[in-house]
VEXROFI-509212 format. One record per residue (C-alpha): residue number from 1; residue in one letter; x, y, z. Coordinates in steps of 0.25 Angstrom, whole numbers, plus 5000, padded with zeros to 4 digits. Layout:
% residues N
 num residuo    X    Y    Z
 NUM       a    X    Y    Z
...
This chain:
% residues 228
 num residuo    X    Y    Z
   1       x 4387 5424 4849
   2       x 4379 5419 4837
   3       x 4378 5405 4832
   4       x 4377 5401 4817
   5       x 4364 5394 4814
   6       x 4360 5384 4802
   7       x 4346 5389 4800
   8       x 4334 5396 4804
   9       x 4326 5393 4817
  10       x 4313 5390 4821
  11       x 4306 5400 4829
  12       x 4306 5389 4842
  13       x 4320 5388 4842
  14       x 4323 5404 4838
  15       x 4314 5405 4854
  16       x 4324 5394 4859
  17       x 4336 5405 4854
  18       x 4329 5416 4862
  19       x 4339 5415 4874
  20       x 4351 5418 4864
  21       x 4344 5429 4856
  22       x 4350 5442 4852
  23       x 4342 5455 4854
  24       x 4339 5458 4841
  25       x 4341 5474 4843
  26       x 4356 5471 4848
  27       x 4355 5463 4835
  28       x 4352 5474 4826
  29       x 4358 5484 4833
  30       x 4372 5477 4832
  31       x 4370 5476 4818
  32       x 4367 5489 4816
  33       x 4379 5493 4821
  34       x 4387 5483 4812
  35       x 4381 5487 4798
  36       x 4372 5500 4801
  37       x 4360 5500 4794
  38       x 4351 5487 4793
  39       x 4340 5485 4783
  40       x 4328 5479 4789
  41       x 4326 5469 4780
  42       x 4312 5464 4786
  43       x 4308 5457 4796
  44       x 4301 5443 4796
  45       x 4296 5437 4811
  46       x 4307 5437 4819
  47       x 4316 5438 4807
  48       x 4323 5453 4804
  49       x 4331 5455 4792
  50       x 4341 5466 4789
  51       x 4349 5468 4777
  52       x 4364 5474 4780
  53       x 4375 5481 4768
  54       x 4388 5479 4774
  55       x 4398 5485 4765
  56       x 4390 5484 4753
  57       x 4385 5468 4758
  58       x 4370 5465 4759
  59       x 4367 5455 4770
  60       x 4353 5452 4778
  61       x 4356 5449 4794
  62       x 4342 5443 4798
  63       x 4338 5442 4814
  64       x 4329 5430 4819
  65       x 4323 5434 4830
  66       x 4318 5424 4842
  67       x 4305 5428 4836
  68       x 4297 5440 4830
  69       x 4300 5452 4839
  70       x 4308 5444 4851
  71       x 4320 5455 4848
  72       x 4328 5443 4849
  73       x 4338 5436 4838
  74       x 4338 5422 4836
  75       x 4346 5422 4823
  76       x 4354 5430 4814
  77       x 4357 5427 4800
  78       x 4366 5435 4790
  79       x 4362 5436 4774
  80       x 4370 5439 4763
  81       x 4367 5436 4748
  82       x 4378 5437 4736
  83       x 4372 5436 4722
  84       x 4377 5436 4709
  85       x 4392 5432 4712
  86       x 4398 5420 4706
  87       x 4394 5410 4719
  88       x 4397 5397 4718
  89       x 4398 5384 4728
  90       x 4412 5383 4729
  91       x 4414 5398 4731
  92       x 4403 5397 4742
  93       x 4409 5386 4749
  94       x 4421 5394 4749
  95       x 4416 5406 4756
  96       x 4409 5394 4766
  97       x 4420 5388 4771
  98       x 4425 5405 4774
  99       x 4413 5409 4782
 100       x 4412 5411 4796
 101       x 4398 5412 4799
 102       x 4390 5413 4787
 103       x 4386 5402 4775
 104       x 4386 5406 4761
 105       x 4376 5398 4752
 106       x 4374 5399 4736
 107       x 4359 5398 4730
 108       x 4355 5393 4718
 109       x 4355 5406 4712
 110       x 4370 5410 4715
 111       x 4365 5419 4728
 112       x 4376 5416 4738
 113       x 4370 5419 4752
 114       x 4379 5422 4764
 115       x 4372 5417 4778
 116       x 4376 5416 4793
 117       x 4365 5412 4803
 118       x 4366 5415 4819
 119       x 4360 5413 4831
 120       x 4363 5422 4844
 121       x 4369 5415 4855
 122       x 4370 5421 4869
 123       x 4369 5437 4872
 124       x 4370 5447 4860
 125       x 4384 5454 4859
 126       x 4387 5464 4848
 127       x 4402 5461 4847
 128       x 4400 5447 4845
 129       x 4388 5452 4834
 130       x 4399 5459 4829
 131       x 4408 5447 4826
 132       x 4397 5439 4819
 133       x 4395 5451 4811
 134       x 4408 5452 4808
 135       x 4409 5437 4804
 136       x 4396 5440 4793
 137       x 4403 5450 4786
 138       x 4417 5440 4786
 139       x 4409 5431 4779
 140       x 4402 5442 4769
 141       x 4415 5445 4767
 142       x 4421 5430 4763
 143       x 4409 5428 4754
 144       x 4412 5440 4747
 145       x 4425 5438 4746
 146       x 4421 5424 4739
 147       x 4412 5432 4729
 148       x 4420 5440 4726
 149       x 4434 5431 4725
 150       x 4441 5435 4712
 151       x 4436 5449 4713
 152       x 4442 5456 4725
 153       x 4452 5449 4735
 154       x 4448 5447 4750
 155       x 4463 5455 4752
 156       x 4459 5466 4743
 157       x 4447 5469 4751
 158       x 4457 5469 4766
 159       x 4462 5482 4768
 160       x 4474 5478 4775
 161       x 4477 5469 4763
 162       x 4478 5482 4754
 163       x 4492 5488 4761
 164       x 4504 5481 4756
 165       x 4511 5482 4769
 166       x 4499 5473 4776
 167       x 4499 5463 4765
 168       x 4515 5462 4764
 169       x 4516 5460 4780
 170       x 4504 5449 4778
 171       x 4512 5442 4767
 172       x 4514 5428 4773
 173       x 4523 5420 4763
 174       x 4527 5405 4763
 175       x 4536 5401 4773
 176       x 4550 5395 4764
 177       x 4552 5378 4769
 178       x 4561 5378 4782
 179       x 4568 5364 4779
 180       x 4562 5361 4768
 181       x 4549 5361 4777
 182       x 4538 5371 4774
 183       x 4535 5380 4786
 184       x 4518 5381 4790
 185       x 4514 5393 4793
 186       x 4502 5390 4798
 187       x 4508 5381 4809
 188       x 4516 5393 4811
 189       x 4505 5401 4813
 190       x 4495 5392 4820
 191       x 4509 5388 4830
 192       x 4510 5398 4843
 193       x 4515 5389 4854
 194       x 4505 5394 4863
 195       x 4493 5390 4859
 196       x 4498 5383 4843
 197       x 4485 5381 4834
 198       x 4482 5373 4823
 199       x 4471 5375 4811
 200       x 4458 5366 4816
 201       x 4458 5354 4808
 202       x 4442 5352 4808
 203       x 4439 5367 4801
 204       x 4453 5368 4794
 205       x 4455 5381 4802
 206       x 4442 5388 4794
 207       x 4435 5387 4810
 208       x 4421 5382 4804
 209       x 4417 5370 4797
 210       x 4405 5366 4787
 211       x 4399 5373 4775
 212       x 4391 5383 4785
 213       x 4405 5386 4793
 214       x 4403 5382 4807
 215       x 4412 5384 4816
 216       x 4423 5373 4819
 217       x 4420 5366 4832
 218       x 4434 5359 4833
 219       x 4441 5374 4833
 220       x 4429 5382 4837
 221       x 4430 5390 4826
 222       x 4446 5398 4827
 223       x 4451 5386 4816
 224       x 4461 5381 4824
 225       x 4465 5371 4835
 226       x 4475 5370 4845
 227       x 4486 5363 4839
 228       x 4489 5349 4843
């Protein structure tokens, strides 16, 4: 597992995380195996940069180790830089309140910069490494998609989306009054009599709360709540 972090750590307590520490070859190895090709971008201490095109998307994935040569992470941080869109705070809280593990952050300058921050909790497993990367690219996706709204629909970019027999058979239409009482489809939805469930009222269903998205504590996270 990873835990999100709010900054960097001082080297004492990067010690105190040596007993969750991932082997840094396991590390690279697993991203290797993701993206292919890493750029050694430099190393700095116990820091190691590498630089990673994913589909025609640059980001930086930088490695803390315990400490210089220890061969064990401490942190892990994702980097990804968009400049010369048109960025502005609302657009930007709007892709915020979408993110999963990663915040996104305008400069004075325009630059938007995408950013997740880890720290390794318990033993490595590459199929759970796998998940958090998977969650990065689902938020390099979202922020594109907010940079690019008004050029390309997120549907259009679904390949499913493109057959008429999927997007016919998706079609949800509004439900005609039964009554005269309009009939609510997510109750509907959310109403299996085995285990009936209900959006969480602290998160609004979005399953993280706050600017930086953390996970909501009332619902662990799923957005919903066992109805009452």
């Amino acid at each position: 597992m990873l835990r999100k972090f709010s900054g960097g750590q001082s080297s004492g307590n990067r010690a105190m995380a040596t007993e969750g520490a991932w082997p840094v070859d396991k590390v690279v190895a697993a991203l290797e195996n993701q993206y292919g090709a890493l750029d050694r971008l430099g190393e700095e201490g116990p820091l190691s940069v590498f630089g990673v095109q994913d589909n025609g998307v640059n980001f930086v994935i930088a490695l803390m180790q315990t400490e210089a040569g220890s061969g064990k992470i401490a942190e892990l941080g994702f980097l990804a830089r968009f400049v010369g869109f048109e960025i502005d705070a609302h657009l930007v809280e709007s892709i915020n309140r979408n993110l999963h593990i990663a915040v996104a952050s305008i400069e004075a300058n325009g630059d938007l910069f995408l950013m997740a921050g880890m720290q390794p909790v318990g033993s490595f497993d590459t199929g759970q490494f796998t998940l958090v990367l998977e969650a990065w690219r689902r938020d390099l996706m979202i922020t594109l998609h907010g940079l690019s709204s008004g050029q390309a629909s997120m549907a259009a970019a679904f390949p499913a989306a493109k057959l008429e027999a999927a997007r016919n058979f998706a079609m949800n239409v509004a439900p005609a009054p039964v009554d005269g009482k309009p009939i609510d489809m997510l109750s509907s939805f959310l109403g299996a009599k085995k285990n009936a469930r209900e959006l969480c009222g602290d998160c609004a269903g979005r399953g993280k709360r706050g600017f930086i998205a953390r996970e909501c504590g009332a619902c662990d996270g799923s957005g919903f709540v066992k109805a009452q």
